[in-house]
Every structure is written in C-alpha cells, then in structure tokens.
C-alpha positions as CSV (number, residue, x, y, z in Angstrom):
1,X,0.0,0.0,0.0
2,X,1.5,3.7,-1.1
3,X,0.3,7.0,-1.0
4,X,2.0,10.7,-1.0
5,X,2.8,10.1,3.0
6,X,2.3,6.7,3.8
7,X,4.5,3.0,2.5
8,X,4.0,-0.1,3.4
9,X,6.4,-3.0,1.9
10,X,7.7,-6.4,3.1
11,X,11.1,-7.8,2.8
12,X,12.0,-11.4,3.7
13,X,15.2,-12.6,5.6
14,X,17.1,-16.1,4.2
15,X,20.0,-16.9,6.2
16,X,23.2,-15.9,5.1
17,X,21.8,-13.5,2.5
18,X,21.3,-10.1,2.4
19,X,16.8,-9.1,3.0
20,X,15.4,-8.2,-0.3
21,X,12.5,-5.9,-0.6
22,X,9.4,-7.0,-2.6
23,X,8.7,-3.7,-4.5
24,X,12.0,-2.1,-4.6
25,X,10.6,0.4,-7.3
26,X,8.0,1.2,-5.0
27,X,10.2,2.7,-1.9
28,X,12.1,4.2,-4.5
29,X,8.6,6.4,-5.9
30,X,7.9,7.0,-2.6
31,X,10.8,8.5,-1.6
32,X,10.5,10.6,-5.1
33,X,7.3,12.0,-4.2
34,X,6.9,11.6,-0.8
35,X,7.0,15.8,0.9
36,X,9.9,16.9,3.1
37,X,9.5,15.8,6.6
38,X,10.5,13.2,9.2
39,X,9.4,9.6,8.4
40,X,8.7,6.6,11.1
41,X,10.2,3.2,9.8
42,X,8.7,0.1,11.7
43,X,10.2,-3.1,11.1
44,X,8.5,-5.9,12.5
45,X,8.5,-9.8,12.0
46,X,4.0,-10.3,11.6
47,X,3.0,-13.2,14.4
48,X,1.7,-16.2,12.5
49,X,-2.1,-16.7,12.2
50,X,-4.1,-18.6,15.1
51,X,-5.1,-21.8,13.2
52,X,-8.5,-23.2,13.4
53,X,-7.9,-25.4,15.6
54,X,-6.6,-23.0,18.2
55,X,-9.8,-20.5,17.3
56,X,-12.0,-23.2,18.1
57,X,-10.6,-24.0,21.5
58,X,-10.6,-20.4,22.2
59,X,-14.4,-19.4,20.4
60,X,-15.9,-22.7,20.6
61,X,-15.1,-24.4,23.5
62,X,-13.6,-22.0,26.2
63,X,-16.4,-19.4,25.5
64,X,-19.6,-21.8,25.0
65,X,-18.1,-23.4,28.5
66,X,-17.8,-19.8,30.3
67,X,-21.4,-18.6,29.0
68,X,-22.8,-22.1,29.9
69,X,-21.5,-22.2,33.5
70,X,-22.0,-18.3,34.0
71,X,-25.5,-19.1,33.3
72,X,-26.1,-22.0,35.4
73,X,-25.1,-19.9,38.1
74,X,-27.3,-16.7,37.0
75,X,-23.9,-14.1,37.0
76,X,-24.9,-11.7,33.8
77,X,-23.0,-9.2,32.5
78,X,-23.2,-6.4,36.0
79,X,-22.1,-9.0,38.2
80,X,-18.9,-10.0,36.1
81,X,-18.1,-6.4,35.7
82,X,-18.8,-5.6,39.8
83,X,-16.6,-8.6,40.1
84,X,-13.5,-7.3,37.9
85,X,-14.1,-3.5,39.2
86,X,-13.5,-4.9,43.0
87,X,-10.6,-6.9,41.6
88,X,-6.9,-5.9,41.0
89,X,-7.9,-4.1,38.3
90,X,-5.0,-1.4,37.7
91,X,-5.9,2.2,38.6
92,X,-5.9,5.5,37.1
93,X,-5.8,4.2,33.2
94,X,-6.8,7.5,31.2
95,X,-9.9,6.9,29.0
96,X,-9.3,6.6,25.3
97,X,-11.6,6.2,22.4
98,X,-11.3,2.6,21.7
99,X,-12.2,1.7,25.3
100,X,-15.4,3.7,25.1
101,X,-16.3,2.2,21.4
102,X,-16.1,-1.5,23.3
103,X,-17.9,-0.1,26.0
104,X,-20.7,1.0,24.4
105,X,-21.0,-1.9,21.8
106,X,-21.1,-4.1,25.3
107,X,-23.2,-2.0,27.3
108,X,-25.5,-0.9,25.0
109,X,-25.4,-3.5,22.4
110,X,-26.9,-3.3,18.7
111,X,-27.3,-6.0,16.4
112,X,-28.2,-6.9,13.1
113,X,-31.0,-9.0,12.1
114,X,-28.5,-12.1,12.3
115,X,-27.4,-10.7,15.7
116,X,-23.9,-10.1,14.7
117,X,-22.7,-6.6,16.7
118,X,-23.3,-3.6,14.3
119,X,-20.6,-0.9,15.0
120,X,-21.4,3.0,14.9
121,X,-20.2,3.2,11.5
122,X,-22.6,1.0,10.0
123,X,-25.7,2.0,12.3
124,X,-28.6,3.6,11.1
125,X,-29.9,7.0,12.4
126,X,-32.3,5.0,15.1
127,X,-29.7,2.3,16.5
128,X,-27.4,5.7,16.8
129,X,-29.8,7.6,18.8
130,X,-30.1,4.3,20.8
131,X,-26.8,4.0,21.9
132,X,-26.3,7.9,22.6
133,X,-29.6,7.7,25.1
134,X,-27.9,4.2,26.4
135,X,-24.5,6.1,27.4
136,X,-26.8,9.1,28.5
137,X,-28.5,6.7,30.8
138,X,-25.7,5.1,31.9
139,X,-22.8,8.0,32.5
140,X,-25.8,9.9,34.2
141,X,-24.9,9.2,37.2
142,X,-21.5,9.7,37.1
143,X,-21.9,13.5,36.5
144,X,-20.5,12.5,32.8
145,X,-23.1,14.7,29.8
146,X,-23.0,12.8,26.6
147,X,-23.6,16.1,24.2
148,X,-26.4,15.7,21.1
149,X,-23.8,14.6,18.1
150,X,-22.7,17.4,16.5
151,X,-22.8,17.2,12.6
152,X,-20.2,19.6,11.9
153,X,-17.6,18.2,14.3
154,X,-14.8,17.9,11.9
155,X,-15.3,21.5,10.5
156,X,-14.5,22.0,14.4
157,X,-11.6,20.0,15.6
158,X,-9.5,21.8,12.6
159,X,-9.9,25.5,14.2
C-alpha cells in the first residue's frame, strides 16, 4: 500500500543473504514524491495466524463453556463487571476512544438481524440515537453529559 505520506512493503530474511525488498521500485517512488519531513520506519516480524484449531478452543469451547457455567449460576454481565471493578484491576488508566467504542458496543449492544454486533459506522440514524440515550443513561450518574452529536464536528476540531 502507497500513498503521497504513507508506504508499506515487506522484505523477507534467508540466512546468510542479504533481505530483499518485494517492490523495490515502489520505496524508491515513494521516496521521489513523498513531501519533506520526518518519516517513522517500523520493522517488525507479523505473528503467524491462530489456526483453526486453536480459534475453536478459544471461540468454541472455552467461551460456550464460560457462557454455559455463568448461566447456570445466573452471574450476567453487572455481576462479572462488579466482580472485575473490585478486583486488581489497575488504577488510574486515562480513558481513550477505543475503550469507550467496546464499551458502548457491550453496554449498550446493537445487532443486526443475524445478531452479529453492528458498529457506529454501520448503524442507522435509530440504532445511533439508541446508543447515545444508552451512554446518556448510563454515564448519568456519574456527572459525565453525553452532548447531542454534532454534525459539523470535523469542520470543528480543525480551528
């Protein structure tokens, strides 16, 4: 993937030989038309794929098993969170977007007619307005005001 600010290429390691890059004309375009600044290089080896096997320990088994217990013994989704709050649960970790996304997608969940989790992006104007009033609701009592969205947000952040 290449644009005017942004490369990404891989390169692959054989012992005793030098790496050689993919798309060597590609770094070299980039570099051509890339704009003056400082650039971050990451090099990273990618962690091999969970096979399916290991997926359906973790989704099929492990899961159904937790869910099945939890609801023999009637612990929902409150108590496991009362639980975890009272735990060892580190302290004084900041807020950050993604946190609130899972959050709300949890607390306040929508779904799609197949019940898969439908994420704000893909929501329609209703499910939306759903999850705002659910956060509303729910941050209430913390003092925390979850603001009507504002349409013109981005016009916003820029000034």
């Amino acid at each position: 993937m290449s644009s005017r600010t942004k490369l990404t290429y891989f390169t692959q390691k054989l012992d005793g030989k030098k790496p050689k890059r993919e798309n060597p004309d590609e770094v070299l375009a980039f570099w051509q038309n890339a704009p003056a600044g400082r650039y971050r290089h990451d090099i990273s080896k990618p962690r091999k794929a969970k096979s399916k096997k290991q997926l359906g320990a973790i989704f099929g088994h492990e899961f159904n098993s937790i869910i099945a217990q939890a609801n023999e013994k009637a612990i929902d989704v409150s108590d496991l969170l009362v639980f975890l709050i009272d735990g060892n649960i580190p302290k004084g970790q900041g807020l950050t977007q993604g946190f609130l996304h899972e959050l709300a997608y949890v607390i306040c969940p929508t779904t799609d007619e197949d019940g898969r989790r439908v994420t704000l992006s893909k929501m329609d104007t209703q499910q939306a307005s759903a999850l705002f009033e659910g956060l509303r609701t729910i941050l209430a009592p913390l003092g925390i005001v979850v603001p009507d969205p504002d349409p013109d947000f981005k016009e916003k952040k820029d000034d």
